[in-house]
py3Dmol code that shows the C-alpha trace and the ligand (Angstrom):
import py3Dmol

protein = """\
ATOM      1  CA  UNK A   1       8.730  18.845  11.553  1.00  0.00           C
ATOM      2  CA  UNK A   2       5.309  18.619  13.708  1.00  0.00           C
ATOM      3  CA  UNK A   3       3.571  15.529  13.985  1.00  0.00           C
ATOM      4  CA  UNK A   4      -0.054  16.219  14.018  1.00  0.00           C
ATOM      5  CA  UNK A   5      -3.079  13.483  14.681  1.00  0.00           C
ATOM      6  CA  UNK A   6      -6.678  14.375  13.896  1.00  0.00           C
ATOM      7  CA  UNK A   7      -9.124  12.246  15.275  1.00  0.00           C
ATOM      8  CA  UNK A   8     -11.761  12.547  12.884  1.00  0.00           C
ATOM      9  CA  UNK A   9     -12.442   9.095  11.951  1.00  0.00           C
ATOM     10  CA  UNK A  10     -14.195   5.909  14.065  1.00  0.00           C
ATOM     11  CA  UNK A  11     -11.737   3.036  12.764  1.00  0.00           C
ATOM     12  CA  UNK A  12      -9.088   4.609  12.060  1.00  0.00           C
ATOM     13  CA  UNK A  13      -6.325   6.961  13.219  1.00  0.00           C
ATOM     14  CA  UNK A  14      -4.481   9.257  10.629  1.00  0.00           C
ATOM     15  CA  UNK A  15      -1.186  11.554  11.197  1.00  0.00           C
ATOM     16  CA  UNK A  16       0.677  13.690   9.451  1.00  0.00           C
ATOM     17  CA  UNK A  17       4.840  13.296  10.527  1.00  0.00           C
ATOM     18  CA  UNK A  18       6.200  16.260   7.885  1.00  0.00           C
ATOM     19  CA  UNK A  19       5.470  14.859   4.440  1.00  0.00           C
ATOM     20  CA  UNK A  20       4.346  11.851   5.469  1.00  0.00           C
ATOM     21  CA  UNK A  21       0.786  10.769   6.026  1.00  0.00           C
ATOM     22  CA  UNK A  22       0.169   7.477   8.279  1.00  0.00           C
ATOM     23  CA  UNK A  23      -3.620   5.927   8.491  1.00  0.00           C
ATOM     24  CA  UNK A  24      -3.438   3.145  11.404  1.00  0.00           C
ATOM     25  CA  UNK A  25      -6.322   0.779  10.888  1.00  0.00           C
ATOM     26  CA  UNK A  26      -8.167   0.655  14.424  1.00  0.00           C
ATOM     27  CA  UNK A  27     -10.080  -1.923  14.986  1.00  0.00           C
ATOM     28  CA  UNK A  28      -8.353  -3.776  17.487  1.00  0.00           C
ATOM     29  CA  UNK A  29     -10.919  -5.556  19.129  1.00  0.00           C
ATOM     30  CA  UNK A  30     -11.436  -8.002  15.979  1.00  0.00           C
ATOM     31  CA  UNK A  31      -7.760  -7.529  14.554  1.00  0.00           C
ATOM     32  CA  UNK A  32      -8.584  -4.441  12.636  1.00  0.00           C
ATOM     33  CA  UNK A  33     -11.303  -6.853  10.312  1.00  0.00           C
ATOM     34  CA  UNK A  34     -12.191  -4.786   7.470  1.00  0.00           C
ATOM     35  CA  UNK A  35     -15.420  -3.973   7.384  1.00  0.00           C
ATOM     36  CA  UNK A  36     -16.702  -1.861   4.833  1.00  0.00           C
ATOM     37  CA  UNK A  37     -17.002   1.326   7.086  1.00  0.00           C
ATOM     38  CA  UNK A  38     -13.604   1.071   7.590  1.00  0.00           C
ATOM     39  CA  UNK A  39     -12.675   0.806   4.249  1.00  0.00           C
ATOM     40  CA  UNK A  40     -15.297   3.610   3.500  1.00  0.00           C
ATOM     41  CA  UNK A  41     -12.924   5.862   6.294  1.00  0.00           C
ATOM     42  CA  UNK A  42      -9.569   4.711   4.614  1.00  0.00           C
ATOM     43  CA  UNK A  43     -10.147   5.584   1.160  1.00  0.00           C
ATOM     44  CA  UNK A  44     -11.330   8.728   2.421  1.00  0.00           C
ATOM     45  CA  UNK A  45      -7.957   9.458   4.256  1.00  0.00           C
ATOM     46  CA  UNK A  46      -5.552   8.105   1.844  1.00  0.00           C
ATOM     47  CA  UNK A  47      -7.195   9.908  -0.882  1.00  0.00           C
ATOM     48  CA  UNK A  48      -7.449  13.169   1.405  1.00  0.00           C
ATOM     49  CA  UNK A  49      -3.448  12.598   1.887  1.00  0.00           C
ATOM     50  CA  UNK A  50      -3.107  11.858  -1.908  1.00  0.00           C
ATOM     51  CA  UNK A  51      -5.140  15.674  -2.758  1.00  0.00           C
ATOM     52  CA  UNK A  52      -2.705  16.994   0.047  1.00  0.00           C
ATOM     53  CA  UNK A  53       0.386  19.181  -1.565  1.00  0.00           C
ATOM     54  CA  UNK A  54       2.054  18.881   1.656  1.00  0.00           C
ATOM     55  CA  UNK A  55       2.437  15.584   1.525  1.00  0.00           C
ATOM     56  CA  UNK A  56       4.744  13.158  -0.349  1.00  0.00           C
ATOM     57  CA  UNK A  57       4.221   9.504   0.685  1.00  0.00           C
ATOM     58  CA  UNK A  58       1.472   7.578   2.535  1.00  0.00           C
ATOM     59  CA  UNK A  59       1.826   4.422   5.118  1.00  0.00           C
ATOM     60  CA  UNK A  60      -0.854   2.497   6.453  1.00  0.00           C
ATOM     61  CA  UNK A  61      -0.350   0.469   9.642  1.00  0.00           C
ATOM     62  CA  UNK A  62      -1.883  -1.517  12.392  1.00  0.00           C
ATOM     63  CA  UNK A  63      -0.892  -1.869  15.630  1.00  0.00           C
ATOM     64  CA  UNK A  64       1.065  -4.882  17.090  1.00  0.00           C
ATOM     65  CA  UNK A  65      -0.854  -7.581  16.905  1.00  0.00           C
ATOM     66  CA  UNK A  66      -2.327  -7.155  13.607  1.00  0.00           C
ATOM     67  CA  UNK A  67      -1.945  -5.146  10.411  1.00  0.00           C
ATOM     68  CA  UNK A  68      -5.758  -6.675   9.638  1.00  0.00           C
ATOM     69  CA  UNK A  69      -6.669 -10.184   9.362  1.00  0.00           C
ATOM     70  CA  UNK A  70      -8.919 -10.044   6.794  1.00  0.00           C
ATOM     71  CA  UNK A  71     -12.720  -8.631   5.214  1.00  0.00           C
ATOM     72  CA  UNK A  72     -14.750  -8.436   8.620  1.00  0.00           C
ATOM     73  CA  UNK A  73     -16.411 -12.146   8.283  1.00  0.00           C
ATOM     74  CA  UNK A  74     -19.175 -11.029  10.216  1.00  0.00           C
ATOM     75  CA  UNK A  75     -20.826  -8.364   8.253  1.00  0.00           C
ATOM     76  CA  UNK A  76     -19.951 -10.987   4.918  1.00  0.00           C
ATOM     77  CA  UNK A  77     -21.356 -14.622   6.571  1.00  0.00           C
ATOM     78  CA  UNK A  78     -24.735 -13.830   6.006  1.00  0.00           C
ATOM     79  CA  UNK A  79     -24.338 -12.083   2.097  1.00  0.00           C
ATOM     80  CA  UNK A  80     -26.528 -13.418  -0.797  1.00  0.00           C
ATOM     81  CA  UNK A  81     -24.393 -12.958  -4.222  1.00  0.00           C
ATOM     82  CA  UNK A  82     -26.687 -10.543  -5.326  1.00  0.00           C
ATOM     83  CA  UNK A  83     -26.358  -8.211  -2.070  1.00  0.00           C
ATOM     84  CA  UNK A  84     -22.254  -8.616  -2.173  1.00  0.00           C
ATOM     85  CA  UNK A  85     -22.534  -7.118  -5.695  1.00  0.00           C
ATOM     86  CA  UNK A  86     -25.367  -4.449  -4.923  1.00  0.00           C
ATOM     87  CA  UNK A  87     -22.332  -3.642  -2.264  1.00  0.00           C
ATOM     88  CA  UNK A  88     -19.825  -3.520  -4.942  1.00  0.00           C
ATOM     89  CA  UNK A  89     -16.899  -3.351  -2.072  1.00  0.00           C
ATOM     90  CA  UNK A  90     -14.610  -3.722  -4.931  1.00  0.00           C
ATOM     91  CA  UNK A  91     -15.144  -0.981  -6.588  1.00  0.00           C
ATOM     92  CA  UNK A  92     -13.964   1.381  -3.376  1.00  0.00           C
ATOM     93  CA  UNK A  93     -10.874  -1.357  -2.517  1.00  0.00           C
ATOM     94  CA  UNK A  94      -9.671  -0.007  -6.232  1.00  0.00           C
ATOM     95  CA  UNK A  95      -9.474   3.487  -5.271  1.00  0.00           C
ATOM     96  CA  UNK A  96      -6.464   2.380  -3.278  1.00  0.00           C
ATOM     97  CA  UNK A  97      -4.835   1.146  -6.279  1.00  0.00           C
ATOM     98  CA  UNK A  98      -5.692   4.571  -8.360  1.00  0.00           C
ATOM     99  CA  UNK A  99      -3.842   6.590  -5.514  1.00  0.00           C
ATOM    100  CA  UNK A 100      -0.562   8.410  -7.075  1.00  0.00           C
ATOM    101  CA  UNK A 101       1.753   9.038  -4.314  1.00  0.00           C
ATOM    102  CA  UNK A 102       3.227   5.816  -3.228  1.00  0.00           C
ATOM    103  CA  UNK A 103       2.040   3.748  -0.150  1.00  0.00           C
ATOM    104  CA  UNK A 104       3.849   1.557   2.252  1.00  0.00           C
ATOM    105  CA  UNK A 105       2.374  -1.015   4.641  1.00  0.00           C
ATOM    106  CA  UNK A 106       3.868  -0.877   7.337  1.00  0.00           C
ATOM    107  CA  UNK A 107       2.892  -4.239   8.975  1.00  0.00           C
ATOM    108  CA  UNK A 108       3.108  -6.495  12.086  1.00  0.00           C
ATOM    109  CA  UNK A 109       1.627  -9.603  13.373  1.00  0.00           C
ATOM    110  CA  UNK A 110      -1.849 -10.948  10.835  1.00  0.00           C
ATOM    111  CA  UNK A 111      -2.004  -9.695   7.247  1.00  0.00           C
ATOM    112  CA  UNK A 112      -4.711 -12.338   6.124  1.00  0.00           C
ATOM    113  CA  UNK A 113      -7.363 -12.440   3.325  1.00  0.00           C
ATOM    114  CA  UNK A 114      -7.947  -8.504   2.733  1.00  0.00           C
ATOM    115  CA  UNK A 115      -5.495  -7.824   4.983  1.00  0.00           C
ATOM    116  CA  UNK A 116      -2.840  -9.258   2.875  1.00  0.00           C
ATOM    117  CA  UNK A 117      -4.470  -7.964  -0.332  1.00  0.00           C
ATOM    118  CA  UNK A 118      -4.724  -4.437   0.791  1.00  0.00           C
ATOM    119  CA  UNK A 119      -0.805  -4.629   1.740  1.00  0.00           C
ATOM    120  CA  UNK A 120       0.090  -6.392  -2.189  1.00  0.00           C
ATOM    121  CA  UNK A 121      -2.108  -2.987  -3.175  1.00  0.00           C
ATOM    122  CA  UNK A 122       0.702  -1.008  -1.132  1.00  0.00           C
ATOM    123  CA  UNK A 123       3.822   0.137  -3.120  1.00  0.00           C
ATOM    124  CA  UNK A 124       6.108  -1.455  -0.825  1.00  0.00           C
ATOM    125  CA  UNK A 125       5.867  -3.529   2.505  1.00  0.00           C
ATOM    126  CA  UNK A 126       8.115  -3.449   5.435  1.00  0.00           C
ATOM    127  CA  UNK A 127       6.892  -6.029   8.054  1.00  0.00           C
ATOM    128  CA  UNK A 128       8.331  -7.199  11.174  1.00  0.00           C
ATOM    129  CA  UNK A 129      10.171 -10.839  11.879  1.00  0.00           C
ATOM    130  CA  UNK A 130       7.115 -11.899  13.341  1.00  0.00           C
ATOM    131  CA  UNK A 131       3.937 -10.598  10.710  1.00  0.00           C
ATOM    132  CA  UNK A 132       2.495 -13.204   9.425  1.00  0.00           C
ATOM    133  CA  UNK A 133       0.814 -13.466   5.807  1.00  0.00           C
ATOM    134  CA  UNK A 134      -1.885 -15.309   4.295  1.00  0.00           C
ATOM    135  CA  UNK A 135      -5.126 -15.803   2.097  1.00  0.00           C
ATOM    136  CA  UNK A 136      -6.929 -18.463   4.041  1.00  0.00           C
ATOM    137  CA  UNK A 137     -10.086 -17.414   2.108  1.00  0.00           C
ATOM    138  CA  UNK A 138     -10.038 -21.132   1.154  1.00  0.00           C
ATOM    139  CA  UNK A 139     -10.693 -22.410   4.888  1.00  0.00           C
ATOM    140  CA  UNK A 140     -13.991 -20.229   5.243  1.00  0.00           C
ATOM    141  CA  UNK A 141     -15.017 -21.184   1.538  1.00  0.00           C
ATOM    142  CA  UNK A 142     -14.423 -18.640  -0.749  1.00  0.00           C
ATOM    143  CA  UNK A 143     -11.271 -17.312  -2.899  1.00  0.00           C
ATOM    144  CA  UNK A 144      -9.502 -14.187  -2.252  1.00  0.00           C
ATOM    145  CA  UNK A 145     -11.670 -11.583  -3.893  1.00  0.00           C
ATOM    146  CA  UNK A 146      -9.901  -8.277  -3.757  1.00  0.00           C
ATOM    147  CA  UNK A 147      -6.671  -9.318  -5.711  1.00  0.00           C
ATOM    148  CA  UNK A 148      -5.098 -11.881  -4.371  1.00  0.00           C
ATOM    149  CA  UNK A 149      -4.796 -14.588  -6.520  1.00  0.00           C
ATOM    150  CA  UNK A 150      -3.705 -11.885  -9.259  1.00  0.00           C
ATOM    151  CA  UNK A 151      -1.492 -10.046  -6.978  1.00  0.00           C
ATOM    152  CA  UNK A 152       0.287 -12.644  -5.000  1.00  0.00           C
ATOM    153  CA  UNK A 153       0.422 -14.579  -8.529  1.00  0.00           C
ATOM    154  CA  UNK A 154       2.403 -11.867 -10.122  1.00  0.00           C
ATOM    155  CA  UNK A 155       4.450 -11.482  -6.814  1.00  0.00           C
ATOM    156  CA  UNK A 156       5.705 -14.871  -6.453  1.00  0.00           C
ATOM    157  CA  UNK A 157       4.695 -16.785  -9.310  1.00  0.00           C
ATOM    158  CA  UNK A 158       2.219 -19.644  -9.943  1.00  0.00           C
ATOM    159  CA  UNK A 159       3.551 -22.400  -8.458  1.00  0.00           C
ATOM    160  CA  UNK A 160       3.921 -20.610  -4.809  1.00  0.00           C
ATOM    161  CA  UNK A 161       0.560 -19.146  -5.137  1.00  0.00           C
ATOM    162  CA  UNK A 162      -1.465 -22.209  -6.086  1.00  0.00           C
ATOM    163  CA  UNK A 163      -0.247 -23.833  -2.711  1.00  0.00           C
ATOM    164  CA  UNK A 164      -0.615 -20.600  -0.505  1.00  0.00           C
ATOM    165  CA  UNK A 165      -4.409 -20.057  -2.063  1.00  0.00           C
ATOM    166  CA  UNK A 166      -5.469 -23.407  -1.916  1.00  0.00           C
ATOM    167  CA  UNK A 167      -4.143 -24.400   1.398  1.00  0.00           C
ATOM    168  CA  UNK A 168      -4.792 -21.530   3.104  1.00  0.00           C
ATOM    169  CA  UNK A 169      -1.275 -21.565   4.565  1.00  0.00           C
ATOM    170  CA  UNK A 170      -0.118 -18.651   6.885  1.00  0.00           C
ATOM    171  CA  UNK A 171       3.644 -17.693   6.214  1.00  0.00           C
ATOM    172  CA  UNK A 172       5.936 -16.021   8.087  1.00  0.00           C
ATOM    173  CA  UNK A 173       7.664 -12.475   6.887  1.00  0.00           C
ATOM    174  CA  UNK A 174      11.052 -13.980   6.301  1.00  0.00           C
ATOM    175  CA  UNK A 175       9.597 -16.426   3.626  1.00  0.00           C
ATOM    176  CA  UNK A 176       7.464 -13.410   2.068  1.00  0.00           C
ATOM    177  CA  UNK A 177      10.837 -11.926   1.631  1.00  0.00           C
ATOM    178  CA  UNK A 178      12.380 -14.702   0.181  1.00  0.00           C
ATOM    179  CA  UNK A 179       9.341 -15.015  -1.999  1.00  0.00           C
ATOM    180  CA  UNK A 180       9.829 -10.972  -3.403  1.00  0.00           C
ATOM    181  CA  UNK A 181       6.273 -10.581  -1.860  1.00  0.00           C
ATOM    182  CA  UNK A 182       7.631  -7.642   0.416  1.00  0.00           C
ATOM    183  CA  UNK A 183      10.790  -4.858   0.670  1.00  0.00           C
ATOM    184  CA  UNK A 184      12.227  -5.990   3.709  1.00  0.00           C
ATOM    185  CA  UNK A 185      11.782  -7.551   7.189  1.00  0.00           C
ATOM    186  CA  UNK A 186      12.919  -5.969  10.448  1.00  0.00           C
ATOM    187  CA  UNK A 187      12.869  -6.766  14.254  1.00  0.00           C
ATOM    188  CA  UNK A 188       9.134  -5.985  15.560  1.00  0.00           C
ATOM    189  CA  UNK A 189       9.861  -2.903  17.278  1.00  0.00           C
ATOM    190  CA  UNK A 190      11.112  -0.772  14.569  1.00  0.00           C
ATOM    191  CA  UNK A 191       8.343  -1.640  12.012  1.00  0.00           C
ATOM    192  CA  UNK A 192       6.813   2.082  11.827  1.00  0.00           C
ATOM    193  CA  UNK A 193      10.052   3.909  12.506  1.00  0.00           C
ATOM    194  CA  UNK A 194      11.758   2.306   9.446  1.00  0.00           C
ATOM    195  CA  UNK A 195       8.862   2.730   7.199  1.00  0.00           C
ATOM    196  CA  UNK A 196       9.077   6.326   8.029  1.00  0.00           C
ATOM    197  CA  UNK A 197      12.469   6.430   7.434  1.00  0.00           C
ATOM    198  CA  UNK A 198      11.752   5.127   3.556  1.00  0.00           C
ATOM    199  CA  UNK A 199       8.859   6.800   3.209  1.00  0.00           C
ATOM    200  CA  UNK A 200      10.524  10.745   4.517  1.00  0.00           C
ATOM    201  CA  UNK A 201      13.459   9.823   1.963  1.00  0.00           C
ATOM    202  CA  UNK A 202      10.438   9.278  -0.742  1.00  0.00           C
ATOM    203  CA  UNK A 203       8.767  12.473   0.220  1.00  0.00           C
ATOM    204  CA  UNK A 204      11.409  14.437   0.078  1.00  0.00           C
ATOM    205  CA  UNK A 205      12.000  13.257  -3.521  1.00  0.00           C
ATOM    206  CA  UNK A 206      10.487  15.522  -6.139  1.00  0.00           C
ATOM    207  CA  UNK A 207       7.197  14.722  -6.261  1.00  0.00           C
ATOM    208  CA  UNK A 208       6.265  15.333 -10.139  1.00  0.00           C
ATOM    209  CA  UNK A 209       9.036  12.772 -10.657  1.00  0.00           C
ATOM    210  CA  UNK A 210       7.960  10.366  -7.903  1.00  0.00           C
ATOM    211  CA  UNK A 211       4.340   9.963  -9.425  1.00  0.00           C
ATOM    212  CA  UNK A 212       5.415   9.408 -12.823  1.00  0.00           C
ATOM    213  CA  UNK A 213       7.962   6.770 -11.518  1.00  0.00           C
ATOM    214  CA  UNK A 214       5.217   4.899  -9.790  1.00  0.00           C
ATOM    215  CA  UNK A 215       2.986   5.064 -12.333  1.00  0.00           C
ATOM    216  CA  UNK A 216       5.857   3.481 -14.766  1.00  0.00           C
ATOM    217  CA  UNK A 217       6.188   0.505 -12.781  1.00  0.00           C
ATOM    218  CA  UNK A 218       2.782  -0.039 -11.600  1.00  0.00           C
ATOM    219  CA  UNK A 219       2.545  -0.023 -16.190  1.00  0.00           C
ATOM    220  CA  UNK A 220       5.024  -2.357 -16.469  1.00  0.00           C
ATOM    221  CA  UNK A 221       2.198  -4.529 -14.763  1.00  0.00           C
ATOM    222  CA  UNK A 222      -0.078  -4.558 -17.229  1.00  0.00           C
ATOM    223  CA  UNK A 223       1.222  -3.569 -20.996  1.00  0.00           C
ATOM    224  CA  UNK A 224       3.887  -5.666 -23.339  1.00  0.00           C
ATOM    225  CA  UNK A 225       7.527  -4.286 -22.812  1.00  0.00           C
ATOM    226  CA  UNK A 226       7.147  -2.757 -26.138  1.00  0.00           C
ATOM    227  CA  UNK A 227       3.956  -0.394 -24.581  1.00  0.00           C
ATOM    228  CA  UNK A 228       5.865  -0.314 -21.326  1.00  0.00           C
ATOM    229  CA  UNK A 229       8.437   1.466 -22.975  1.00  0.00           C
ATOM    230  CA  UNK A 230       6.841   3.912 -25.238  1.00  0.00           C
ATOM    231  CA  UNK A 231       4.642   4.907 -22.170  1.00  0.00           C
ATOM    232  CA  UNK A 232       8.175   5.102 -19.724  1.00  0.00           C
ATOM    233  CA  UNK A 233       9.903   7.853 -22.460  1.00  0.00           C
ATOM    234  CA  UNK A 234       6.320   9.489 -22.728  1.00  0.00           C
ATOM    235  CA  UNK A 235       6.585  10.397 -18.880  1.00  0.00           C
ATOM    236  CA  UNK A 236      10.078  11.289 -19.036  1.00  0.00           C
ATOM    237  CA  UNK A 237      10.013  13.525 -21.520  1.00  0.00           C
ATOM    238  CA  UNK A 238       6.607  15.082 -19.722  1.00  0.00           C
ATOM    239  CA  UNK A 239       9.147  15.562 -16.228  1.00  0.00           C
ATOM    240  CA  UNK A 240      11.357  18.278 -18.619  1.00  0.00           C
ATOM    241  CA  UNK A 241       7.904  20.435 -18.189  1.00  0.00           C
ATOM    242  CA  UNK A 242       8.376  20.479 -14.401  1.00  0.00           C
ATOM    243  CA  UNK A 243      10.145  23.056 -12.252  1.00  0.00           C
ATOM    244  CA  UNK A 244      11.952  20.287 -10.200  1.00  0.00           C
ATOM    245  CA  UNK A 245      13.531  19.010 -13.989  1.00  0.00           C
ATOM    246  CA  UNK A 246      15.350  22.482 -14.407  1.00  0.00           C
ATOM    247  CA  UNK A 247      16.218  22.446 -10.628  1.00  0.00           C
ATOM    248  CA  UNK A 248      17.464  19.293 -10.034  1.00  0.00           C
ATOM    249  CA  UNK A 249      19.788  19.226 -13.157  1.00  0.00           C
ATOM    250  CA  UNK A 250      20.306  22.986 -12.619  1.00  0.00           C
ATOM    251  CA  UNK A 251      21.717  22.286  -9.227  1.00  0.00           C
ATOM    252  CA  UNK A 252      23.862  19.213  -9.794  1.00  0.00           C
ATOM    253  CA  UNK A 253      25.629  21.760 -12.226  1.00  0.00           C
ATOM    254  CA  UNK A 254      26.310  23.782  -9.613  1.00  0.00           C
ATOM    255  CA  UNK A 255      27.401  21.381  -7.040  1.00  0.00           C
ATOM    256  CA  UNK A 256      24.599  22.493  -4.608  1.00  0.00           C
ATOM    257  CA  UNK A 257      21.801  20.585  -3.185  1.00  0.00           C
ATOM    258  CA  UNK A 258      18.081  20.972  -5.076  1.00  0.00           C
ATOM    259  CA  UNK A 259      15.306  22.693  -3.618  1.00  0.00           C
ATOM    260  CA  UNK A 260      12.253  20.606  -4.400  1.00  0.00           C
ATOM    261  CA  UNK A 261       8.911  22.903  -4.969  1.00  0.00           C
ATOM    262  CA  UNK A 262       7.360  19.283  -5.893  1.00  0.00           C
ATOM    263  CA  UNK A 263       5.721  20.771  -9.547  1.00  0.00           C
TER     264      UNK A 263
END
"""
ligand_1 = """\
61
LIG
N -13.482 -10.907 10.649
C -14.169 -10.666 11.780
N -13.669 -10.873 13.008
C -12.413 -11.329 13.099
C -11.634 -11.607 11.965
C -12.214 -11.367 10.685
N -11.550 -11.539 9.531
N -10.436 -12.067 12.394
C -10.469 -12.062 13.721
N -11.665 -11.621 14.175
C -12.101 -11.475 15.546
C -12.411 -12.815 16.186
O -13.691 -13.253 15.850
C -12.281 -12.457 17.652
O -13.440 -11.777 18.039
P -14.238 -12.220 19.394
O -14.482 -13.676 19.259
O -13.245 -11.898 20.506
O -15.454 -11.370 19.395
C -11.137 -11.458 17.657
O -11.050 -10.942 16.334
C -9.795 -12.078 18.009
O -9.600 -13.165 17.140
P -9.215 -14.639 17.649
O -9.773 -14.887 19.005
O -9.605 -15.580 16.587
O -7.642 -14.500 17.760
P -6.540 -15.638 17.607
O -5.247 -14.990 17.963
O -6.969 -16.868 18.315
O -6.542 -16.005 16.068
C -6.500 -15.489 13.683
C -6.089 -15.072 15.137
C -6.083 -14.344 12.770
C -5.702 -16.746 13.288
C -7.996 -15.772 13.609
O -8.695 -14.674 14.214
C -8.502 -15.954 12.225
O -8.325 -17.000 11.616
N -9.180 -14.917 11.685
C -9.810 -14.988 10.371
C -8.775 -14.906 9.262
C -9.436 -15.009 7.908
O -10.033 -16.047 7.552
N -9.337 -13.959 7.136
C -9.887 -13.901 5.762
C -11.294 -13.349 5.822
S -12.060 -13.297 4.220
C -13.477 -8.138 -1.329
C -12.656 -7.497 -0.457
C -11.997 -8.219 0.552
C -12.252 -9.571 0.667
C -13.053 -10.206 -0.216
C -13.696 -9.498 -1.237
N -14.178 -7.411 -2.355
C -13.848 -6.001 -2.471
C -14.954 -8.048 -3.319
C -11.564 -10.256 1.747
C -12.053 -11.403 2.293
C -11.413 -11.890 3.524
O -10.477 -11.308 4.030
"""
view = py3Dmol.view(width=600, height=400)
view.addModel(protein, "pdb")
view.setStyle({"model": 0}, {"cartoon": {"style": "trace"}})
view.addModel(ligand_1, "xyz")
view.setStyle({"model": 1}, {"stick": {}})
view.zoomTo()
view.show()
């Protein structure tokens, strides 16, 4: 199908490749830094891709050198307390986390501070042999503040977090990997090709079914097993009210492939 870029935004790019929607952060100058216009731009498109029926899984990107590397420190250095929580940043970075389609980072070189905390918000994370991850928050003397000693604590565990927070050490996408922090690691080049590749296989998933599965696990995160389970056969129960239920079973009966109409 058509690949289509719009052009729309000032630091970022967005595309649509079939049922996929891609937002590259663009900001190259200063390693896509985050600044709060550019998150203002992002949630708009991922939540514009998220409203879009025509869609079925969302990436975000950088480009080669960075995926970002970090809040832009520039527009934060001179902050008094009160003025970072007049900004309330945080309460746009959750939108990200209250999308429903699934997201995949698709990342090479920096994913530091933000950077790394708006890829743990991702679903999944491919990243290429030579990304490298961090929260060096520490060494410019603050703490992660958009989810990153929660996140990367639940990813990896205590232990491995405490030393990566408080030293401020970056690590390399192999060790993420063997830490669980991320999906899977693949030569540089191929970064964006093979997160499409996971992502088209998502999208062309039934969608009714793909929500409800990522909302399941995303549960899992924050109920008792007991809760997490009630709430799992709750939503599969609610998937024998969707048209992609009765085709899906209807067509494994008859040895044919479905035909997804994603409600
Ligand atoms: N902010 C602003 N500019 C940045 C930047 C950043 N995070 N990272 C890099 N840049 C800029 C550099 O200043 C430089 O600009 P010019 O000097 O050319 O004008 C340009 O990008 C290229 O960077 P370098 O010259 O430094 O490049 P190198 O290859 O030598 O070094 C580096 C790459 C990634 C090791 C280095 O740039 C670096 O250490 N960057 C800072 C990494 C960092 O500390 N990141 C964490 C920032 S704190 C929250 C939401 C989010 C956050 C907090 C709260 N709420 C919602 C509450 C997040 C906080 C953070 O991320």
């Amino acid at each position: 199908m058509a690949t289509t870029t719009t052009t729309e935004y000032q630091y970022i790019l967005t595309q649509k490749d079939g049922r996929v929607g891609i937002v590259q952060l663009n900001r190259p100058d200063v390693l896509n830094a985050i600044s709060p216009d550019l998150m203002v731009e992002l949630v708009d498109a991922l939540e514009t891709f998220d409203n879009d029926d025509t869609i079925g899984c969302l990436i975000v990107t950088g480009n080669a050198k960075a995926f970002a590397a970090g809040a832009d420190i520039k527009r934060m250095a001179d902050k008094s307390a009160v003025d970072m929580l007049l900004i309330d940043q945080l309460a746009r970075w959750d939108r990200v986390r209250k999308l429903k389609k699934p997201i995949i980072a698709a990342i090479n070189g920096f994913a530091l501070g933000g950077g790394c905390e708006l890829a743990m918000m991702c679903d999944m994370i491919i990243a290429g042999e030579g990304a490298k991850f961090g929260q060096p928050e520490i060494s410019i003397g603050v703490i992660p503040g958009a989810g990153g000693t929660q996140r990367l604590t639940r990813a990896i565990g205590k232990a491995r977090a405490m030393e990566l927070i408080l030293t401020g050490r970056m690590f390399g996408a192999q060790e993420a990997y063997d830490m669980e922090l991320i999906t899977k690691v693949v030569p540089d080049e191929v970064v964006l090709d093979e997160a499409k590749v996971l992502a088209k296989t998502i999208a062309n998933k039934p969608g009714v079914a793909v929500k409800l599965a990522k909302e399941a696990i995303l549960k899992s995160f924050d109920t008792t097993i007991e809760g997490g389970l009630d709430y799992e056969r709750k939503l599969f129960y609610l998937l024998f009210a969707s048209q992609d239920q009765k085709e899906g079973m209807t067509a494994f009966m008859e040895k044919r492939p479905a035909e997804w109409q994603h409600q």
